[in-house]
C-alpha positions in Angstrom: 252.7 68.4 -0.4 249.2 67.0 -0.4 248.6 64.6 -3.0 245.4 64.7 -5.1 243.4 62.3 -7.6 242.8 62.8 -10.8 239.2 62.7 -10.0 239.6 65.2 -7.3 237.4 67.7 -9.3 235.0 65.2 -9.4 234.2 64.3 -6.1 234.0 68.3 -5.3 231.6 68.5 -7.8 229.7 66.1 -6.1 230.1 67.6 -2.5 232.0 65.2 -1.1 233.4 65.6 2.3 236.7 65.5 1.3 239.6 64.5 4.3 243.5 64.2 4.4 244.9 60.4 4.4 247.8 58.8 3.8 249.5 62.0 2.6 246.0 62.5 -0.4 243.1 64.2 0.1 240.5 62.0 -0.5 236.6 61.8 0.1 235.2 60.4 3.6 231.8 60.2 2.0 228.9 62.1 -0.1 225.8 61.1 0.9 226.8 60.0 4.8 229.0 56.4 5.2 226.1 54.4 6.9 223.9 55.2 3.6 226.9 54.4 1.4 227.5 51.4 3.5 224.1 49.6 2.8 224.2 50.7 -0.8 227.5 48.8 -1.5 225.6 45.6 0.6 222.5 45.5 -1.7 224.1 46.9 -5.0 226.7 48.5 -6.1 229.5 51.3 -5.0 232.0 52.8 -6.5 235.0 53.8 -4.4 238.2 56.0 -5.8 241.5 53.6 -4.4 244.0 56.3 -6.1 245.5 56.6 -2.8 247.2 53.1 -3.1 250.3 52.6 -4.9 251.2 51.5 -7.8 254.7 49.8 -8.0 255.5 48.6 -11.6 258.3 45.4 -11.9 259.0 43.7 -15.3 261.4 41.7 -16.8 262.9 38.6 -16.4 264.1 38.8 -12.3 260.8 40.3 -11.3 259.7 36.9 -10.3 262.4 36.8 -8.1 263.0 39.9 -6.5 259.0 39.4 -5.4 259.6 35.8 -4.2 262.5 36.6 -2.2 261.0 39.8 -0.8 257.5 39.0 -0.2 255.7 36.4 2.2 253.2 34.6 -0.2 254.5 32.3 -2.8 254.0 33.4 -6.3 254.1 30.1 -7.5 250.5 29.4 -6.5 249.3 31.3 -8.5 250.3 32.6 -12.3 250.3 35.7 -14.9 246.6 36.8 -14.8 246.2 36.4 -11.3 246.4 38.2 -7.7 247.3 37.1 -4.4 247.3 39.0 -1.4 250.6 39.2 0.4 253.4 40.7 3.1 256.6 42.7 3.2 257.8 42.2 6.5 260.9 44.3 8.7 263.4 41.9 8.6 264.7 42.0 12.1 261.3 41.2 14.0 259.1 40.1 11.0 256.7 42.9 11.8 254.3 44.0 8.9 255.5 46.8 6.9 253.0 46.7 4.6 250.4 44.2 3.1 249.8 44.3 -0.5 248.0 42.8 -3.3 250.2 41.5 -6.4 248.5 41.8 -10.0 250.3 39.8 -12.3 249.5 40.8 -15.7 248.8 38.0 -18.2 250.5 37.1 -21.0 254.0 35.7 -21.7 256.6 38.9 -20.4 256.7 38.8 -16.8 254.9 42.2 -15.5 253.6 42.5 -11.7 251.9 45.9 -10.3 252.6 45.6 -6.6 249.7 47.6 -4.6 251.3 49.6 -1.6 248.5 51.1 1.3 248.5 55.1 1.2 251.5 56.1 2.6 253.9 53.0 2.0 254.9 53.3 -1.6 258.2 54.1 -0.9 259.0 51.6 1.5 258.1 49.6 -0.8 260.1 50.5 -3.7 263.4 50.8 -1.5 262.6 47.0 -0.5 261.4 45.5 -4.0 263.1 48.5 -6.4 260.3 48.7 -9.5 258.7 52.2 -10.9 256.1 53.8 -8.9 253.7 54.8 -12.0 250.8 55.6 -8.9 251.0 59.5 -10.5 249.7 58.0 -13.9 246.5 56.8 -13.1 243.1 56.2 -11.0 241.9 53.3 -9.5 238.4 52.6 -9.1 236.9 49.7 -7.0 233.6 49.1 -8.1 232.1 46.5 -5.2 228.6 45.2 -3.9 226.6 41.8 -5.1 225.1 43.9 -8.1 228.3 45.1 -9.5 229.6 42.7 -12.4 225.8 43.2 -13.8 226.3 46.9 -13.7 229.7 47.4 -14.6 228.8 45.1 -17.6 226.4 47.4 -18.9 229.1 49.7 -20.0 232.4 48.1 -20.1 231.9 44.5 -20.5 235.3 43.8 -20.5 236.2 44.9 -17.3 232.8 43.1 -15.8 234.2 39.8 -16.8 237.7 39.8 -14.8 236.8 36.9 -12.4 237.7 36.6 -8.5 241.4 37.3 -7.9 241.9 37.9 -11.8 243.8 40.3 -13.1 242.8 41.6 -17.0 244.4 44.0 -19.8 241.4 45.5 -20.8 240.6 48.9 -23.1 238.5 52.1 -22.1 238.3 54.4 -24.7 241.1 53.2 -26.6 243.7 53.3 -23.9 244.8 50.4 -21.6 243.3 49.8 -18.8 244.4 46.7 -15.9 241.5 45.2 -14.0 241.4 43.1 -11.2 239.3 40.4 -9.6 239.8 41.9 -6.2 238.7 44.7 -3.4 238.4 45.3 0.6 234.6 45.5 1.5 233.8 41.3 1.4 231.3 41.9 -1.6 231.8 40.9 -5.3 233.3 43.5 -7.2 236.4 44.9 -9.3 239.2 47.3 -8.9 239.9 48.9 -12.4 243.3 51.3 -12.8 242.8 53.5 -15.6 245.2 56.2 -17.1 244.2 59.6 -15.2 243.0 61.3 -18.4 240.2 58.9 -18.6 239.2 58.3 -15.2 236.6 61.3 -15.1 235.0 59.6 -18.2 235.3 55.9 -16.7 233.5 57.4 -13.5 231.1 58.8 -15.6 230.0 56.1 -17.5 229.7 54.0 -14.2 227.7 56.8 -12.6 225.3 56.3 -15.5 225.1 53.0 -14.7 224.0 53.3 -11.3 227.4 52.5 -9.6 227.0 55.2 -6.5 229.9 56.5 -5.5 231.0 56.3 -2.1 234.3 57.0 0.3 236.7 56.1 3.1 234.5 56.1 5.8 232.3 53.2 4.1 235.1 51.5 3.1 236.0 51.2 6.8 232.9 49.9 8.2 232.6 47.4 5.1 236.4 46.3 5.7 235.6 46.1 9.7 232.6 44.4 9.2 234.3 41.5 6.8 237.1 41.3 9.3 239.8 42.3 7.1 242.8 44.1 9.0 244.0 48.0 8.1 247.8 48.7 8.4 248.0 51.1 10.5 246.0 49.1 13.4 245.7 45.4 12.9 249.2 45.2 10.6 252.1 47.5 11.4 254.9 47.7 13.8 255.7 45.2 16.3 252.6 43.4 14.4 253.4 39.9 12.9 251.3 37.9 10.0 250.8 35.3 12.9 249.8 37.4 15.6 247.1 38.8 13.3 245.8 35.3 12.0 247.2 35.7 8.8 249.2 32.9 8.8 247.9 31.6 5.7 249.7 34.4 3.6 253.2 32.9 5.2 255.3 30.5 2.5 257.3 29.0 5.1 258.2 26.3 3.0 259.7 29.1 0.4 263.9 29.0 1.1 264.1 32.9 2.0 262.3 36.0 2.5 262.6 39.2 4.4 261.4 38.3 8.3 261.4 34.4 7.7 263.6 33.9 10.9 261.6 36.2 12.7 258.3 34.7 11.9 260.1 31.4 12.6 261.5 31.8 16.1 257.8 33.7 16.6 256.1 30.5 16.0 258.7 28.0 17.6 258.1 30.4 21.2 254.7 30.8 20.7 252.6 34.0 20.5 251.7 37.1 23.4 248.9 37.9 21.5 246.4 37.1 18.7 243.6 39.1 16.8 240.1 38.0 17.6 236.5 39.1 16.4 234.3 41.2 19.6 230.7 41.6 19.4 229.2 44.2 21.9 225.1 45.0 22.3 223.8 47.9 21.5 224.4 51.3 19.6 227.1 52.3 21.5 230.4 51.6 19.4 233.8 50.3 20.9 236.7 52.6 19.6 240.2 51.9 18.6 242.6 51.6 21.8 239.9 50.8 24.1 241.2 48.5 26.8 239.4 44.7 26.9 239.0 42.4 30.2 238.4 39.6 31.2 236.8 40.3 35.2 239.7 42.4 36.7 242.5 41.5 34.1 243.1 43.7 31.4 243.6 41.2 28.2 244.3 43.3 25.2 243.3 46.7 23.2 240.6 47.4 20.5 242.3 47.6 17.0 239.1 48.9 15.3 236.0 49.8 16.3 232.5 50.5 15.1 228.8 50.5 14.8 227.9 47.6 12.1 225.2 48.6 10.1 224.2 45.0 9.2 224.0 43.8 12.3 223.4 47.2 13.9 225.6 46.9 17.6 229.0 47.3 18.2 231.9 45.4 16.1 235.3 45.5 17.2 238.9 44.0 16.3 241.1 43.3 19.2 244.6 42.2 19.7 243.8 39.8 23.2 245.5 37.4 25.1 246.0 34.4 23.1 243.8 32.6 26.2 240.9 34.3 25.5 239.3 31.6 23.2 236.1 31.9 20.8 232.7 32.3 22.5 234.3 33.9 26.0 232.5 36.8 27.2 235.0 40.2 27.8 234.5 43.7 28.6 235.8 46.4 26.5 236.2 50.1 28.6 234.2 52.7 26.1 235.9 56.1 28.5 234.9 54.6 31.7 232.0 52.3 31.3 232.3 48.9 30.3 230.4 47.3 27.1 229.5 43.7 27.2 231.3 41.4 24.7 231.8 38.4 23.0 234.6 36.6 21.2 233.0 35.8 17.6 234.3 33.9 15.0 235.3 36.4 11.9 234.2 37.7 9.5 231.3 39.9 11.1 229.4 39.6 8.2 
């Protein structure tokens, strides 16, 4: 069964392309991505995130069923704030899913733990919880003009500051907000009950919040370096072997794929993510092979045409020799693009 928003209508409406993904069908864009793509770099977009879970824990062990489970520690952080985190397989510490934690504020211990697309119920059989994803949208409202804009008609929501998480009110009915999103601009993620979602969008339409879809959240993603499960997280994929070594609490006594991560970093790693610029138009595409002369080094993860910087972008999983500023080839169906290793983010 094909899952749908509740602001499925809505996009129709608009004539959005609309594509499967993660089991939903969801828009890929409405006025084209590379338009929607500049828009959210100068202003202000609006994407609809309903895809992602929402998994619901309360109570007074929800602290520690996340703490043990999870690869961030929770106790850097406190109610009213999220962090970005792992669940890992437990046998080779791969990544089964990387999630963001919003800890609600106030004094009862309530987390909403945000699954990708098509995890939600991995997660839930690792972490237990309520999946209440079914009850309402989520709206990401991102770009360097989108607190100003937002504020113009729900204030509240507008001030939730970075990696904050709010317990705000849209039309009388509770909405949670949070400092956070995937596109390396300012910007919000608001999960409102379904019933009020078409009138949230609304109002934020009126404000000049355009909306746009998946395929500009891609190149915005892919341009600020972040990873997609699926590609640069997944299986056989560790935290370290993706750089993300910072959202490991080693010093925490137990989680799921600890050892693993641990006899990872003791033997050292076969591979490591790295940043690829190529020249020109011409984009580098995921599974693309990347050399080094003759020897084949690694594989693109991601690939694209930046709009910012207008050439070729690419995340690739190389040989951890290759080192920052080295100059690699990446095979584009039999002709070879010129690259070179770049520090991340893109942009």
């Amino acid at each position: 069964m094909t899952n749908r928003s509740p602001l499925d209508l809505v996009h129709r409406q608009l004539g959005a392309k609309m594509v499967p993904f993660g089991g939903w069908d969801m828009p890929l864009e409405y006025s084209g991505t590379i338009d929607e793509h500049l828009a959210c770099r100068s202003g202000a977009v609006m994407f609809d995130v309903s895809h992602l879970g929402t998994v619901r824990l309360s109570g007074a062990d929800a602290f520690d069923v996340l703490q043990s489970s999870l690869t961030n520690d929770l106790n850097k952080i406190e109610p009213g704030r999220a962090q970005y985190t792992h669940l890992l397989d437990e046998a080779d510490g791969s990544v089964l899913d990387d999630i963001i934690v919003w800890w609600h504020p106030g004094e009862d211990s309530v987390f909403d733990v945000m699954p990708n697309a098509s995890n939600t119920d991995r997660v839930t059989d690792a972490i237990g919880g309520t999946d209440i994803t079914a009850t309402r949208a989520v709206i990401a409202v991102q770009g360097p003009d989108a607190r100003e804009l937002v504020g113009g008609v729900f204030a509240e929501a507008s001030a939730v500051g970075r990696f904050k998480v709010g317990l705000c009110t849209w039309n009388d009915m509770p909405v949670v907000v949070a400092g956070t999103g995937y596109t390396g601009e300012p910007g919000i993620e608001i999960a409102v009950p379904s019933d009020a979602a078409p009138s949230l969008w609304e109002a934020l339409a009126g404000a000049g919040i355009r909306p746009a879809g998946l395929g500009a959240r891609d190149t915005l993603r892919l341009e600020a370096g972040l990873p997609l499960h699926g590609h640069e997280l997944g299986p056989g994929i560790t935290p370290l072997q993706a750089g993300l070594s910072w959202v490991v609490a080693f010093d925490k006594p137990a989680f799921r794929g600890r050892q693993a991560l641990l006899d990872e970093r003791e033997r050292g790693l076969h591979r490591r993510l790295r940043g690829v610029t190529t020249a020109g138009r011409r984009p580098p595409r995921t599974g693309c092979a990347v050399f080094a002369g003759d020897a084949k080094v690694g594989s693109v993860t991601s690939g694209n045409f930046s709009p910012i910087l207008e050439h070729g972008i690419a995340l690739a999983f190389v040989d951890p020799a290759i080192a920052l500023g080295d100059s690699v080839e990446i095979d584009v169906r039999g002709s070879r693009l010129a690259g070179t290793v770049v520090k991340l983010p893109f942009v």
